[in-house]
PyMOL CGO cylinders between C-alpha atoms (Angstrom):
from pymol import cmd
from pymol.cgo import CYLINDER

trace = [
    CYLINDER, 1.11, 26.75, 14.23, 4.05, 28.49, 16.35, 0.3, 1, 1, 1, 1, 1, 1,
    CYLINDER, 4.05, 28.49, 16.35, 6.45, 30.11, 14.62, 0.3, 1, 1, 1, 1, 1, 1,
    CYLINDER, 6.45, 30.11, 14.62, 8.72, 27.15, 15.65, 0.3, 1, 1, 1, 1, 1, 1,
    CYLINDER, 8.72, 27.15, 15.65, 6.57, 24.50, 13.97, 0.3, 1, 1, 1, 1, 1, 1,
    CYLINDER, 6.57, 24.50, 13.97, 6.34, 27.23, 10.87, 0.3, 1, 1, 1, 1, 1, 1,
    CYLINDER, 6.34, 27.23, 10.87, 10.07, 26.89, 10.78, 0.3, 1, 1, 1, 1, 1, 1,
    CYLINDER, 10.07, 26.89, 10.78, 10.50, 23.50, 11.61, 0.3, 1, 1, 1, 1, 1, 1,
    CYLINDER, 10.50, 23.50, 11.61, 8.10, 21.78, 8.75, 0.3, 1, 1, 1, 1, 1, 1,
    CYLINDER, 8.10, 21.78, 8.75, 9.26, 24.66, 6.17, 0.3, 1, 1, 1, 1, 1, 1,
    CYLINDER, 9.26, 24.66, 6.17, 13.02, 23.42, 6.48, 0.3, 1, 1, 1, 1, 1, 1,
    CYLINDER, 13.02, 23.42, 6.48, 12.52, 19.94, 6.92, 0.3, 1, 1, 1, 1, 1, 1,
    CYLINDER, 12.52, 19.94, 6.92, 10.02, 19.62, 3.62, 0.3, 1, 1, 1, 1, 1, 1,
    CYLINDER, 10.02, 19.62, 3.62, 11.27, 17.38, 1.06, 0.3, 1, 1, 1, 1, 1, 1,
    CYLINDER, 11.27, 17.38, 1.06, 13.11, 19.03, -1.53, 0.3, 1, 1, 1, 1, 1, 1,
    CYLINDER, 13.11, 19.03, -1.53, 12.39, 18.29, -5.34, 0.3, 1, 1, 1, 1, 1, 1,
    CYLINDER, 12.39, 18.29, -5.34, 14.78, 18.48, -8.71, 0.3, 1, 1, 1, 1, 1, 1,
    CYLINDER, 14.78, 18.48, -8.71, 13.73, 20.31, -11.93, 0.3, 1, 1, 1, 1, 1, 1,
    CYLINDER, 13.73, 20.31, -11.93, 12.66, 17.10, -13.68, 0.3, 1, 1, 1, 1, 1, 1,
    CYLINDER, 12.66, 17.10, -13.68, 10.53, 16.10, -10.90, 0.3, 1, 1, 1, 1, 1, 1,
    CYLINDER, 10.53, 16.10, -10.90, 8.45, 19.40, -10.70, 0.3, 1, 1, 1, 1, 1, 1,
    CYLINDER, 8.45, 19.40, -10.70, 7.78, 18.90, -13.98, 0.3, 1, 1, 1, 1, 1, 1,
    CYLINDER, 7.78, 18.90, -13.98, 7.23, 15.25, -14.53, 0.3, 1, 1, 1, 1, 1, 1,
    CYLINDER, 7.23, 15.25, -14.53, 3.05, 14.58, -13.92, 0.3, 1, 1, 1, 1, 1, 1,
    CYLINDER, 3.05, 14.58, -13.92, 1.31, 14.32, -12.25, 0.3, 1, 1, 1, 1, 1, 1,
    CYLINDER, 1.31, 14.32, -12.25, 2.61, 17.74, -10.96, 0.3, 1, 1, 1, 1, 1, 1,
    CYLINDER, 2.61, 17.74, -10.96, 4.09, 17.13, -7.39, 0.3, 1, 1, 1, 1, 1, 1,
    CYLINDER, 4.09, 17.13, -7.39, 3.78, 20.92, -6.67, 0.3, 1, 1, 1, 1, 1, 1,
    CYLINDER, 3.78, 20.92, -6.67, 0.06, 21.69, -5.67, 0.3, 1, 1, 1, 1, 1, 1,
    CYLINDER, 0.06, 21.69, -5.67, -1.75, 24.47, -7.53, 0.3, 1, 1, 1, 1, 1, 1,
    CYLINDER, -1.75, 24.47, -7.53, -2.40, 25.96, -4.13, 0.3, 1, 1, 1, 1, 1, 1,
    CYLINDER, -2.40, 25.96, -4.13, -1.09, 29.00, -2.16, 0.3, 1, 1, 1, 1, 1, 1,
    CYLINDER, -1.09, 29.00, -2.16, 2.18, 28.81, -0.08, 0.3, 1, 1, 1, 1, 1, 1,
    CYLINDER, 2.18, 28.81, -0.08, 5.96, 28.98, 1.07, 0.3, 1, 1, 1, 1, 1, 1,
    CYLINDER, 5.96, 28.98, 1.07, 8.57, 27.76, -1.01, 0.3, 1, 1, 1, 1, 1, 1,
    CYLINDER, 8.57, 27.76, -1.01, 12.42, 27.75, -0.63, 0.3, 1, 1, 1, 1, 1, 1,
    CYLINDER, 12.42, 27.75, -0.63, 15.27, 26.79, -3.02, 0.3, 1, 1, 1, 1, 1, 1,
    CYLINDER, 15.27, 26.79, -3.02, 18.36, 24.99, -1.78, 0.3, 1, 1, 1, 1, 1, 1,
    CYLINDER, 18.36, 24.99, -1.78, 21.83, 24.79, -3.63, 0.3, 1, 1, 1, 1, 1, 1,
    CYLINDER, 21.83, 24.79, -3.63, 24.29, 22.09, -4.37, 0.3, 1, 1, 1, 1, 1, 1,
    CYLINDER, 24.29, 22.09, -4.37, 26.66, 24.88, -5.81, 0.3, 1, 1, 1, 1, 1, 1,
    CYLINDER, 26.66, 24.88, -5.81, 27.16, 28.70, -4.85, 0.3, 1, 1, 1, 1, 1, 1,
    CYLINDER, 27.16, 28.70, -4.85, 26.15, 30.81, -7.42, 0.3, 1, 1, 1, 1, 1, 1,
    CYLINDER, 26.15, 30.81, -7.42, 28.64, 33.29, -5.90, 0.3, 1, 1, 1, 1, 1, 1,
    CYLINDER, 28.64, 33.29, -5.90, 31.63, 33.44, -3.58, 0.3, 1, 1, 1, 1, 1, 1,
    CYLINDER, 31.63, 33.44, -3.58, 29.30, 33.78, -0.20, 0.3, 1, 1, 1, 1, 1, 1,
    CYLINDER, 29.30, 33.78, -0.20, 29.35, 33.13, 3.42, 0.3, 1, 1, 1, 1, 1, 1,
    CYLINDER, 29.35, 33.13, 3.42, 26.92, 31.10, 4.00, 0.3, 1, 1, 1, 1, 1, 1,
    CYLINDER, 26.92, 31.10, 4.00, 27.77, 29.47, 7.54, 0.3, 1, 1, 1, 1, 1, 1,
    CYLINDER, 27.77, 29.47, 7.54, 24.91, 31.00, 8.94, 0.3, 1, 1, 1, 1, 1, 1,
    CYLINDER, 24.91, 31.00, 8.94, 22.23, 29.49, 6.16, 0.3, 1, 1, 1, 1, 1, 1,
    CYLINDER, 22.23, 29.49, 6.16, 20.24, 26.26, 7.05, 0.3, 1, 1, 1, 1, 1, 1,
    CYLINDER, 20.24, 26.26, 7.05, 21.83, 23.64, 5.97, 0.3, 1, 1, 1, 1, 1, 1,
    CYLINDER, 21.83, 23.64, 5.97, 20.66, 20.13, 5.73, 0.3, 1, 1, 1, 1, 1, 1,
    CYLINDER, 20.66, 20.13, 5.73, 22.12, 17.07, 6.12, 0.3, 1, 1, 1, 1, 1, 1,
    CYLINDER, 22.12, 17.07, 6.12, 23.08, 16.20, 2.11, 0.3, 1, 1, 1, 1, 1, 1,
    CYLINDER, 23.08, 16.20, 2.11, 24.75, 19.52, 2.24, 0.3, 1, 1, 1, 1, 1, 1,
    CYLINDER, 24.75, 19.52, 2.24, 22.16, 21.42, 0.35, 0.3, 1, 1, 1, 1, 1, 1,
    CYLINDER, 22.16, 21.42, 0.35, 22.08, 25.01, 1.66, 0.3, 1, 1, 1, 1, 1, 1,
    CYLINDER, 22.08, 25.01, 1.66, 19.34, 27.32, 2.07, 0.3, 1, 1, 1, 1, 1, 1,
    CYLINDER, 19.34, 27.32, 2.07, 19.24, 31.00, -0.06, 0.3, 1, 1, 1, 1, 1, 1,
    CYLINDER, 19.24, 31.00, -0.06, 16.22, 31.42, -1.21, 0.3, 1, 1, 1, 1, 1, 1,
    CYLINDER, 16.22, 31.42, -1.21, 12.71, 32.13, -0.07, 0.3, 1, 1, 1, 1, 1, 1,
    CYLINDER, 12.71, 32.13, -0.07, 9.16, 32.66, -1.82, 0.3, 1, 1, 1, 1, 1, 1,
    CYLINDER, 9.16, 32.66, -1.82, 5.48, 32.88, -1.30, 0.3, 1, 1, 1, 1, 1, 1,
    CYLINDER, 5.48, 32.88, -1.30, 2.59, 32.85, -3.66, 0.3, 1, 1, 1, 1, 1, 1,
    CYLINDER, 2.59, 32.85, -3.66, 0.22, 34.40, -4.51, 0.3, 1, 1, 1, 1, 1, 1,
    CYLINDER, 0.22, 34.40, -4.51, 1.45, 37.83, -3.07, 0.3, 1, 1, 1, 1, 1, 1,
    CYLINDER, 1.45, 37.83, -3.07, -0.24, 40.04, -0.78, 0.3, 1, 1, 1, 1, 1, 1,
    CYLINDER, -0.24, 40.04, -0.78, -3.53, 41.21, -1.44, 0.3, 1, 1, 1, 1, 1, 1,
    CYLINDER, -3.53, 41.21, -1.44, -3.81, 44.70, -2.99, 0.3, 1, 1, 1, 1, 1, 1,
    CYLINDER, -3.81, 44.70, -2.99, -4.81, 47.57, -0.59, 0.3, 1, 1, 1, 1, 1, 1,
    CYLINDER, -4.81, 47.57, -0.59, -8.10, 47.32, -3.08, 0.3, 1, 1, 1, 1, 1, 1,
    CYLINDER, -8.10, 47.32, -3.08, -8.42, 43.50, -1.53, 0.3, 1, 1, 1, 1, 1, 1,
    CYLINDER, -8.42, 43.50, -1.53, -7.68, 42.32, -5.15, 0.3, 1, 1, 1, 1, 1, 1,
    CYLINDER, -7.68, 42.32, -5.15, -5.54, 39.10, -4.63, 0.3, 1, 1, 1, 1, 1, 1,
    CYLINDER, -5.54, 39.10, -4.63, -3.59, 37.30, -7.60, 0.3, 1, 1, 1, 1, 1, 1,
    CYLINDER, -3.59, 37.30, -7.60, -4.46, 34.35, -9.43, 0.3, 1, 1, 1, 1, 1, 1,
    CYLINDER, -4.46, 34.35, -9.43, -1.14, 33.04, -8.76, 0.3, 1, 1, 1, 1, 1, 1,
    CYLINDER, -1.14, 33.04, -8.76, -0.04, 29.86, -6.89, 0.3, 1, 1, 1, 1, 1, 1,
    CYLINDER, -0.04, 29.86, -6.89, 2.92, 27.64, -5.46, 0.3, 1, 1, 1, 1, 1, 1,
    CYLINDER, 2.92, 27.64, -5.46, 3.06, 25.75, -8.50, 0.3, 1, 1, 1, 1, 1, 1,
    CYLINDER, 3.06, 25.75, -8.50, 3.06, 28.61, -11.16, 0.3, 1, 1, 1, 1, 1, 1,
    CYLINDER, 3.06, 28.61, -11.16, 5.87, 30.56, -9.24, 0.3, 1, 1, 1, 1, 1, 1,
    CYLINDER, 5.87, 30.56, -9.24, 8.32, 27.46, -9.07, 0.3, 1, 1, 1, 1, 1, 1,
    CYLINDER, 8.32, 27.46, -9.07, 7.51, 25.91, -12.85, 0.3, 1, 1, 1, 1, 1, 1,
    CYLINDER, 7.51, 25.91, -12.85, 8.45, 30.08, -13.46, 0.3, 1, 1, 1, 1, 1, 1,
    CYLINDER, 8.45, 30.08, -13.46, 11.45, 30.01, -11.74, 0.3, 1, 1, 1, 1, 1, 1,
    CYLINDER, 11.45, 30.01, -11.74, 12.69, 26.92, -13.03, 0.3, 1, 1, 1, 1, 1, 1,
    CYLINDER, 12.69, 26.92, -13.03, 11.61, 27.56, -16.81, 0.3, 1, 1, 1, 1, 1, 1,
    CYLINDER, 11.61, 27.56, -16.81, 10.24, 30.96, -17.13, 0.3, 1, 1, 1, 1, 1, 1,
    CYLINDER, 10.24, 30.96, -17.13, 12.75, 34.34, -17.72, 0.3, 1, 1, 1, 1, 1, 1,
    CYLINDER, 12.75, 34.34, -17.72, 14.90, 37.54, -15.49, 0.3, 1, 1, 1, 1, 1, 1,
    CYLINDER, 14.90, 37.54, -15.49, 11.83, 39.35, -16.35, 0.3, 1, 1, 1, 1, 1, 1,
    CYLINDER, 11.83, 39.35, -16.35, 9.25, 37.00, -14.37, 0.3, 1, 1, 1, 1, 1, 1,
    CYLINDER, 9.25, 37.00, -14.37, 11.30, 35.46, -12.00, 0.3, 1, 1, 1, 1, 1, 1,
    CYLINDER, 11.30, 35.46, -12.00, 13.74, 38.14, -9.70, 0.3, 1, 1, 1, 1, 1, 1,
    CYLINDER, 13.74, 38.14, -9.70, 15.25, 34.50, -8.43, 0.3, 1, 1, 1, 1, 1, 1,
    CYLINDER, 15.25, 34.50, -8.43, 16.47, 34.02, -12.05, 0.3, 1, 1, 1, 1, 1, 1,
    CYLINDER, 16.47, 34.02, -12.05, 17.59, 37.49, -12.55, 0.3, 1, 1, 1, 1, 1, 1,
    CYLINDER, 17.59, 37.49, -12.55, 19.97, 37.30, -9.62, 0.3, 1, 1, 1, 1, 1, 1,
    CYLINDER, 19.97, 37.30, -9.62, 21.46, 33.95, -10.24, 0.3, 1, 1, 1, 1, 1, 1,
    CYLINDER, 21.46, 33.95, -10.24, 21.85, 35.47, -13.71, 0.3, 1, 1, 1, 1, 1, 1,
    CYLINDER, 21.85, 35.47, -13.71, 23.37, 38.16, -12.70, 0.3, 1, 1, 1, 1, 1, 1,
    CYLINDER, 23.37, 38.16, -12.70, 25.54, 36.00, -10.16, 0.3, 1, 1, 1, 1, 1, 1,
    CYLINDER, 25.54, 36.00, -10.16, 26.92, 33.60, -12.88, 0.3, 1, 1, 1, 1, 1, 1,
    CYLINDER, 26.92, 33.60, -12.88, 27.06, 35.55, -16.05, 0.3, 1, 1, 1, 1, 1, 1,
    CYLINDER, 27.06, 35.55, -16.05, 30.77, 35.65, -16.68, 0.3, 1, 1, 1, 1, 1, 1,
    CYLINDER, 30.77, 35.65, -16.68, 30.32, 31.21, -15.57, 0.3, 1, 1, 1, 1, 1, 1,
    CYLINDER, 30.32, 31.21, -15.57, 27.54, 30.83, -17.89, 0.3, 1, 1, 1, 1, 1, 1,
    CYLINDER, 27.54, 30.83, -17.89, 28.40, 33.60, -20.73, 0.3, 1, 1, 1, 1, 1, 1,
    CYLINDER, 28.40, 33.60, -20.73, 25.18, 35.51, -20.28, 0.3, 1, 1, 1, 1, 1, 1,
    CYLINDER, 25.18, 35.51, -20.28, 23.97, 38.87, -20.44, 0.3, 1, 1, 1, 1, 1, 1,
    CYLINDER, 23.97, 38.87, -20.44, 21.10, 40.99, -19.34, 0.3, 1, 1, 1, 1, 1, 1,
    CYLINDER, 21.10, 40.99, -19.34, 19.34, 42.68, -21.92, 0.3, 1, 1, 1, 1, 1, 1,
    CYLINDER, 19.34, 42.68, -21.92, 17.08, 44.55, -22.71, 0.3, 1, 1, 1, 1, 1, 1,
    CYLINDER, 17.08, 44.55, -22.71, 13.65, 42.75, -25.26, 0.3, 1, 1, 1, 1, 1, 1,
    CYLINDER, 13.65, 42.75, -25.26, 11.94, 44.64, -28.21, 0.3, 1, 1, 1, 1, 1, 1,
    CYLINDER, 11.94, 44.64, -28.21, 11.02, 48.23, -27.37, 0.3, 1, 1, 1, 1, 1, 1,
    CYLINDER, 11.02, 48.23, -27.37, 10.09, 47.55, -23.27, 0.3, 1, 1, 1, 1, 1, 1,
    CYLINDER, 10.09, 47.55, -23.27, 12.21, 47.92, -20.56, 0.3, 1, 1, 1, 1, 1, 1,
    CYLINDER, 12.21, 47.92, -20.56, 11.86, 44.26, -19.45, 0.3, 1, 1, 1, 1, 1, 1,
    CYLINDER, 11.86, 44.26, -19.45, 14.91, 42.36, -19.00, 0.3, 1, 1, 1, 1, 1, 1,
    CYLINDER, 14.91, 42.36, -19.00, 16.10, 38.64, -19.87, 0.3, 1, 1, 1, 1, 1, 1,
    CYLINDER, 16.10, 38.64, -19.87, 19.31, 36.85, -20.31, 0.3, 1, 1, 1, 1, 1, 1,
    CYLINDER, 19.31, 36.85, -20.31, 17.92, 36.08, -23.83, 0.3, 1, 1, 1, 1, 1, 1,
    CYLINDER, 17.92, 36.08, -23.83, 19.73, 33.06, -25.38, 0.3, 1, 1, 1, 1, 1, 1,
    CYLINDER, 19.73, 33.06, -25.38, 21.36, 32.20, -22.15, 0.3, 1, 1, 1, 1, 1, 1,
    CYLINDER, 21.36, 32.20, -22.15, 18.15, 31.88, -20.15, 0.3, 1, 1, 1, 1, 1, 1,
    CYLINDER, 18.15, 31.88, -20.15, 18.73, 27.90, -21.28, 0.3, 1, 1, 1, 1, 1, 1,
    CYLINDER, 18.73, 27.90, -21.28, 22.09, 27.83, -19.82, 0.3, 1, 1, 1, 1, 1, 1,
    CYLINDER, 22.09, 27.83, -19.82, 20.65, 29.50, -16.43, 0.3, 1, 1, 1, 1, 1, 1,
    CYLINDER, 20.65, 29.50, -16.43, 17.80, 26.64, -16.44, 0.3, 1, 1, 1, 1, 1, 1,
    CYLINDER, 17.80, 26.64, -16.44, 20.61, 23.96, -17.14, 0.3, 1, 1, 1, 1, 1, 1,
    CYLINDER, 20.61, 23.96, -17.14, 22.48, 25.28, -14.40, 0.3, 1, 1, 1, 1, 1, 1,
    CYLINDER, 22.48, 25.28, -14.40, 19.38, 25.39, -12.24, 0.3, 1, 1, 1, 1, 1, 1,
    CYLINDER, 19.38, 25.39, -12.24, 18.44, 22.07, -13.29, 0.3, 1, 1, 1, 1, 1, 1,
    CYLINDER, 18.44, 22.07, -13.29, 22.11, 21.00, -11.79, 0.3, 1, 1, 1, 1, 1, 1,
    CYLINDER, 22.11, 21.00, -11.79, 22.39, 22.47, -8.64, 0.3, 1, 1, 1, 1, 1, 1,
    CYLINDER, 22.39, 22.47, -8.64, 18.83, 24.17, -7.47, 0.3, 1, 1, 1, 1, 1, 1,
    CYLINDER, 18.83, 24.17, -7.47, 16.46, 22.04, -6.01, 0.3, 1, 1, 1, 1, 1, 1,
    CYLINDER, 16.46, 22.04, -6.01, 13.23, 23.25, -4.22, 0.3, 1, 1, 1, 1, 1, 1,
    CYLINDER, 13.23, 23.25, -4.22, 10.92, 22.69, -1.32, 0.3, 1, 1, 1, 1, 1, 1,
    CYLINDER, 10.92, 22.69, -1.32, 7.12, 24.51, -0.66, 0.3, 1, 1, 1, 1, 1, 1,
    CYLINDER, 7.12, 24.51, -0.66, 4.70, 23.80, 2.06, 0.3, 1, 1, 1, 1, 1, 1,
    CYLINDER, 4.70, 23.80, 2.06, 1.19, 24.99, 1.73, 0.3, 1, 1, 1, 1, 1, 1,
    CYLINDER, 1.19, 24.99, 1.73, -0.49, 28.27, 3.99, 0.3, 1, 1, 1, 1, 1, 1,
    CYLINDER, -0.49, 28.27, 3.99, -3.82, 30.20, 2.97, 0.3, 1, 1, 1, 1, 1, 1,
    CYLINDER, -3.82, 30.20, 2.97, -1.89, 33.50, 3.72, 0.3, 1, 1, 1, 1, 1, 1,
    CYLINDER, -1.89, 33.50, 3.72, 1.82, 33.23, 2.98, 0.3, 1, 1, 1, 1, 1, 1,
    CYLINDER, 1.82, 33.23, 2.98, 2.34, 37.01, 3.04, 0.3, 1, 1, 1, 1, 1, 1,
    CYLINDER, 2.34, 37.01, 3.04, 1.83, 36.00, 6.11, 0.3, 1, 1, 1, 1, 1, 1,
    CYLINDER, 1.83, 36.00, 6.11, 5.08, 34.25, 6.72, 0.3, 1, 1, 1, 1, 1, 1,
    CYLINDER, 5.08, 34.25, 6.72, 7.69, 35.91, 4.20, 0.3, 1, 1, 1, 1, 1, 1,
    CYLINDER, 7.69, 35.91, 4.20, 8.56, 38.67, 6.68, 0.3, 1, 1, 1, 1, 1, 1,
    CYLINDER, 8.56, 38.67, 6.68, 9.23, 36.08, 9.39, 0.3, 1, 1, 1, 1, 1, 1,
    CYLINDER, 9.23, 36.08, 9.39, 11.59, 33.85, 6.99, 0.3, 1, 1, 1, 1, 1, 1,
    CYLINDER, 11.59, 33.85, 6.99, 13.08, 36.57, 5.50, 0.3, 1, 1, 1, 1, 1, 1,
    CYLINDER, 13.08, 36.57, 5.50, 13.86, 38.22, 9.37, 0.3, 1, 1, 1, 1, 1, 1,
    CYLINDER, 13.86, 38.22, 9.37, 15.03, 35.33, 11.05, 0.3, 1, 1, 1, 1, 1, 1,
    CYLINDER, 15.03, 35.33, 11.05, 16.40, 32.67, 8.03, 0.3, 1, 1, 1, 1, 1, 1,
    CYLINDER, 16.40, 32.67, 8.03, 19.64, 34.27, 6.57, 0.3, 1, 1, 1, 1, 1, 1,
    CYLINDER, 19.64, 34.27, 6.57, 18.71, 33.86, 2.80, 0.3, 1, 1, 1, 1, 1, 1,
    CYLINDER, 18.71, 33.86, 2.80, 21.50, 35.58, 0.49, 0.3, 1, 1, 1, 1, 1, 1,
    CYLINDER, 21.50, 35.58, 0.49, 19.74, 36.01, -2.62, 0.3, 1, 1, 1, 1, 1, 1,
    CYLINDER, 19.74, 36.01, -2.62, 16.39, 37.32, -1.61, 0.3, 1, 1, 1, 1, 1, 1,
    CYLINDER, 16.39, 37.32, -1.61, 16.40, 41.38, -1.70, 0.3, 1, 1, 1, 1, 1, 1,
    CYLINDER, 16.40, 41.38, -1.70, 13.01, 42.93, -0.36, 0.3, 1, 1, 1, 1, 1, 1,
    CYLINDER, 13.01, 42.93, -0.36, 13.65, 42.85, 3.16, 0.3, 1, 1, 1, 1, 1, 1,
    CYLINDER, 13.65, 42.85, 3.16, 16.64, 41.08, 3.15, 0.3, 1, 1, 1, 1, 1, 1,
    CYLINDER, 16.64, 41.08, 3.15, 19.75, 42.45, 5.81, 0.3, 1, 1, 1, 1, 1, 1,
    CYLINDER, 19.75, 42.45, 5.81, 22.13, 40.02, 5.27, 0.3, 1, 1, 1, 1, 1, 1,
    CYLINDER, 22.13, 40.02, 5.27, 26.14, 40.46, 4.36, 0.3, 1, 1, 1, 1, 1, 1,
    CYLINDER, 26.14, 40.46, 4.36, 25.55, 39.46, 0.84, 0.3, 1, 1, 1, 1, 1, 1,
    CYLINDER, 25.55, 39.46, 0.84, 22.02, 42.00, 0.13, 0.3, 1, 1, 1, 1, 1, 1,
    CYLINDER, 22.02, 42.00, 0.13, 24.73, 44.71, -0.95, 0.3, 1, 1, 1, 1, 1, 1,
    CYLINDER, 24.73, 44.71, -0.95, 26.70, 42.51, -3.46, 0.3, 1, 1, 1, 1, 1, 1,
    CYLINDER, 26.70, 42.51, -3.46, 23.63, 40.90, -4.77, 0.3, 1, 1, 1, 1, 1, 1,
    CYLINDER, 23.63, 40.90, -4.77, 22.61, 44.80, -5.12, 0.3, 1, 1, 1, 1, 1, 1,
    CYLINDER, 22.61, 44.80, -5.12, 25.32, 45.66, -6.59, 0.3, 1, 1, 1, 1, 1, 1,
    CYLINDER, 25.32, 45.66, -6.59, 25.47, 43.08, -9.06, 0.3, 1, 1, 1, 1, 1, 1,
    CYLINDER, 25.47, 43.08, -9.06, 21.53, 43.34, -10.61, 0.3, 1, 1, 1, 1, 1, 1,
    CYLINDER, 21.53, 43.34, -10.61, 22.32, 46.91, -10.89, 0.3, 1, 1, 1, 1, 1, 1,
    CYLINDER, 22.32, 46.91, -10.89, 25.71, 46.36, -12.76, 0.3, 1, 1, 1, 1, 1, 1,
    CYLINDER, 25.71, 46.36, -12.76, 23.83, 44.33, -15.12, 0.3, 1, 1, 1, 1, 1, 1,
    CYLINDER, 23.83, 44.33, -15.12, 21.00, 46.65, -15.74, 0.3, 1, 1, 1, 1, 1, 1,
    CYLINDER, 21.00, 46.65, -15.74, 23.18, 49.62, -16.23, 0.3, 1, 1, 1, 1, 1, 1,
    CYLINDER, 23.18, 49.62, -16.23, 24.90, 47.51, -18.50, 0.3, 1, 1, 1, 1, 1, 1,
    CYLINDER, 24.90, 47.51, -18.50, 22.06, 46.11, -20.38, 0.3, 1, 1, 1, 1, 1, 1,
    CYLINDER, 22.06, 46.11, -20.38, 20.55, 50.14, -21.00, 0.3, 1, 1, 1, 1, 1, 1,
    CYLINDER, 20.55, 50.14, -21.00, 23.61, 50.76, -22.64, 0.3, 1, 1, 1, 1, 1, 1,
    CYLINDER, 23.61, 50.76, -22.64, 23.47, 47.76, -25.07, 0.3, 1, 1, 1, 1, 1, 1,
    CYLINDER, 23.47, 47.76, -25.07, 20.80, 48.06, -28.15, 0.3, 1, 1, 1, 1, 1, 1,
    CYLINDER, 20.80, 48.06, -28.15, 17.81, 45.78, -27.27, 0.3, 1, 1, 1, 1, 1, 1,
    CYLINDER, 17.81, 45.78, -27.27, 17.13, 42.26, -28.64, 0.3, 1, 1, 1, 1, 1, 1,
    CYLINDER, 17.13, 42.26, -28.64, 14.63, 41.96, -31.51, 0.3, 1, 1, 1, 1, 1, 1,
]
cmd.load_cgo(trace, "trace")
């Protein structure tokens, strides 16, 4: 597949709601791939003339793969397309670095802080991880086609697609804010005491 069919079928795949990745049978195959997550509402003041756009007005920020790339040791996760979205939708800051930016993006909107759990260093929104999946639920919606080897493709959507709230690899006007703002909110979140 060129790199203009790659493009082509990943922005034109049909885009799902929260309810409907859930509802089974599970419309999400259990299978590697590329997924992206459009947007009804900014999460943040952001240019994003430049971001695909389609035609119901849903815009374009977000781009994943699963499993990740193999280890230098060959070892390849367990993960999938399926996992990684039901995760994002549903799971917690700490699993999901799409949830801890939105998070981070809509805290004062949603009344949520990062913090920090038990005696770790991992991170959640706690309580207000249920607002950030309502909110989700609202205005993120998501798309995935399948590929053996997605590692394959992230560095190619993530170089030509402008895609404001991925990070690795991301050179986009917005990187630095989004930056800005996860580290903000860990800083923060340090200086709190953690949640039982």
């Amino acid at each position: 597949m060129s790199e203009h069919e790659f493009h082509a079928q990943y922005v034109a795949a049909p885009v799902r709601r929260r309810d409907e990745v859930f509802a089974k049978p599970y419309p999400v195959p259990a299978q590697p791939g590329v997924y992206g997550w459009w947007f009804k509402t900014m999460p943040a003041d952001m240019d994003t003339s430049k971001c695909v756009r389609r035609d119901d007005g849903l815009v374009l920020l977000y781009a994943g793969i699963s499993p990740s790339k193999p280890s230098a040791a060959g070892v390849a996760s367990k993960q999938n397309i399926r996992r990684r979205i039901k995760l994002h939708y549903a799971g917690n800051a700490s699993v999901s670095t799409l949830r801890k930016s939105l998070g981070c993006l809509l805290s004062q909107e949603l009344g949520i802080e990062l913090r920090r759990v038990g005696p770790s260093e991992r991170c959640t929104f706690g309580a207000g991880e249920a607002r950030l999946s309502e909110w989700m639920a609202r205005n993120a919606l998501v798309s995935w086609i399948t590929h053996p080897r997605p590692w394959m493709l992230e560095d190619e959507l993530i170089e030509t697609l402008v895609l404001p709230l991925n990070i690795d690899g991301a050179h986009n006007a917005f990187t630095p804010v989004l930056r800005q703002a996860r580290r903000s909110a860990m800083a923060r979140a340090k200086e709190l005491p953690p949640l039982p």
